[in-house]
Residue, then its C-alpha position, 0 to 999 in steps of 0.5 A: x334939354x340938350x345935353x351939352x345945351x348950357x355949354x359955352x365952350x370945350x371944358x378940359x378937367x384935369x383934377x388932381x386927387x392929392x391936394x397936398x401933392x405940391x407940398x411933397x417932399x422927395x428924397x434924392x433917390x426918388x427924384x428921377x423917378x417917373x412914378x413920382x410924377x402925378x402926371x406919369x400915370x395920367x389925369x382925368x380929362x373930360x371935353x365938351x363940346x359946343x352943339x354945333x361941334x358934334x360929331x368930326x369935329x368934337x372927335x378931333x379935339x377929344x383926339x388932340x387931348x389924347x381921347x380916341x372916339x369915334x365921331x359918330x355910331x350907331x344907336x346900340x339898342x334902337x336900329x330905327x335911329x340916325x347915327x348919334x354925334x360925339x358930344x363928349x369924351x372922357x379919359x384916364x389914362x388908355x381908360x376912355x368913354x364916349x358920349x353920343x347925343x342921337x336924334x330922339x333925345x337919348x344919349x348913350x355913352x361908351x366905355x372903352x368901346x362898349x356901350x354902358x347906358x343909354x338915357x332918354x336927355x331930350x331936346x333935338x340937334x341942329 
């Protein structure tokens, strides 16, 4: 199965770690403050990208969601392998990763450019 096989459309998560943010109180000092701010730091965002998105085009929207990664790269353990396509992108703040679907099934993902973990996900792309 594809890893992003049951994907109907780009999916953009931005959860926020303190449900009772919105129930704060700040006092008048505090309220100029950008540290107060949830978003000052950054939020976790994750795009997925339909299959027949992979690669360019999926790197334009991580890109438009502030996530750079490159549109496709080299399988970094199999030289026998075409170059593998965006597939989904990740990040935290200028925390980012990279997921890269490739011809023979894996999927292999990059954290802050350097790879972490490939897997055997199966299927084929279009």
């Amino acid at each position: 199965m594809h890893p992003s096989e049951n994907v109907d459309e780009t999916e953009v998560d931005t959860p926020n770690s303190d449900p009772e943010a919105d129930n704060l109180t700040l006092d008048n000092n505090a309220e100029n403050d950008p540290t107060t701010e949830p978003e000052a730091i950054g939020s976790f965002k994750v795009i997925r990208c339909k299959r027949r998105e992979h690669g360019a085009e999926c790197m334009e929207k991580c890109a438009n969601a502030g996530i750079s990664c490159p549109g496709g790269r080299k399988h970094p353990y199999k030289n026998n392998v075409k170059t593998g396509l965006l597939w989904q992108c990740r990040g935290l703040g200028l925390i980012t990763s990279c997921w890269y679907y490739y011809e023979n099934g894996d999927s292999c993902t990059f954290f802050i450019g350097k790879p972490v973990m490939c897997r055997y996900v199966g299927g084929t792309p279009d």
